[in-house]
C-alpha positions in Angstrom: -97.3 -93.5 -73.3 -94.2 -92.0 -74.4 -93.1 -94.5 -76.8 -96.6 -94.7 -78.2 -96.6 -89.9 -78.9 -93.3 -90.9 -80.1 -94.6 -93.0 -82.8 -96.8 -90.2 -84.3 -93.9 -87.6 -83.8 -91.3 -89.6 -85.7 -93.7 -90.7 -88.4 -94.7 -86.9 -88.9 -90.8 -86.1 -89.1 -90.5 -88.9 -91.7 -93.0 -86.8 -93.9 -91.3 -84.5 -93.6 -87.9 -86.0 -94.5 -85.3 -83.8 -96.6 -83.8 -86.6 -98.6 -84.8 -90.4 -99.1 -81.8 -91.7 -96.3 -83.6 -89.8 -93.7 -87.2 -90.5 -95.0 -85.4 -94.6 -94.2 -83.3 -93.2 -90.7 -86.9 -91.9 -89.3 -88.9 -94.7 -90.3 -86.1 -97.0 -88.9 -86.7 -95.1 -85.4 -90.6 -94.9 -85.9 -90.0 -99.0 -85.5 -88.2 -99.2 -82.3 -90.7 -97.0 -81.2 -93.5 -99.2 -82.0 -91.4 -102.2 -80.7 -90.9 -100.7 -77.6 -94.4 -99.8 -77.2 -95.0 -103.6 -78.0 -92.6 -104.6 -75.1 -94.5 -102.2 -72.4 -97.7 -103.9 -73.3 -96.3 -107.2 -73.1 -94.9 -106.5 -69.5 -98.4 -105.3 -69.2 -100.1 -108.6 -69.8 -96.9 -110.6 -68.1 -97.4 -108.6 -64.8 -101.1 -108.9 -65.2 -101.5 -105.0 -64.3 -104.2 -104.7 -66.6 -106.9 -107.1 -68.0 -105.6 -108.9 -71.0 -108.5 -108.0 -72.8 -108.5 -104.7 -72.8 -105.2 -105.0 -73.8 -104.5 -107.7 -76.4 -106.5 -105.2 -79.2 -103.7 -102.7 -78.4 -101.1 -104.7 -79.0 -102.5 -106.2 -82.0 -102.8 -103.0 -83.4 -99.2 -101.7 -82.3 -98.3 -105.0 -84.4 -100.0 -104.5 -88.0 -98.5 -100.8 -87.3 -95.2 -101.9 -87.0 -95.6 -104.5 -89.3 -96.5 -101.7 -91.9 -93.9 -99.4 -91.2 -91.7 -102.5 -91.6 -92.8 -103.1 -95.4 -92.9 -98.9 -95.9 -89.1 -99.0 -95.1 -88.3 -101.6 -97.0 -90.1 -100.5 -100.0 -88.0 -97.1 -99.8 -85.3 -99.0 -99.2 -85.7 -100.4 -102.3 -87.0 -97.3 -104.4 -83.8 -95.7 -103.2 -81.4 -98.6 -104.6 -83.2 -98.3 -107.7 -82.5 -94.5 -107.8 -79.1 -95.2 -107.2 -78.6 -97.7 -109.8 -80.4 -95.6 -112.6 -78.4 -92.6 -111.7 
């Protein structure tokens, strides 16, 4: 539960992000978040403490989220390099 609130709490810091580099640090942090959600629902299905069904949908969720935040970071990443270069 913890890693999961602290995927909404970095995201909003992102947003809220003073400079492009820490836009890129917090969204770098929202990701191990989500991983680390990822893991406890994987340990989850290994120690069968929970039906996988109810919760595979979780954790394929968790996965496009991460998977987007992944893309979102590299795209400011990028955006960022480009900045740099024209300035």
């Amino acid at each position: 539960m913890r890693c999961a609130t602290s995927v909404a709490c970095n995201y909003r810091a992102a947003c809220v992000a003073q400079s492009k580099a820490s836009f890129i640090a917090k969204l770098s942090i929202v990701v191990e978040e989500i991983d680390e959600s990822n893991f406890w629902l994987e340990f989850i299905i290994d120690e069968k403490l929970m039906p996988q069904n109810l919760i595979k949908s979780l954790f394929e969720e968790s996965d496009e989220l991460k998977a987007i935040f992944i893309a979102s970071r590299k795209t400011a990443k990028f955006n960022n390099r480009q900045l740099s270069i024209k300035n």
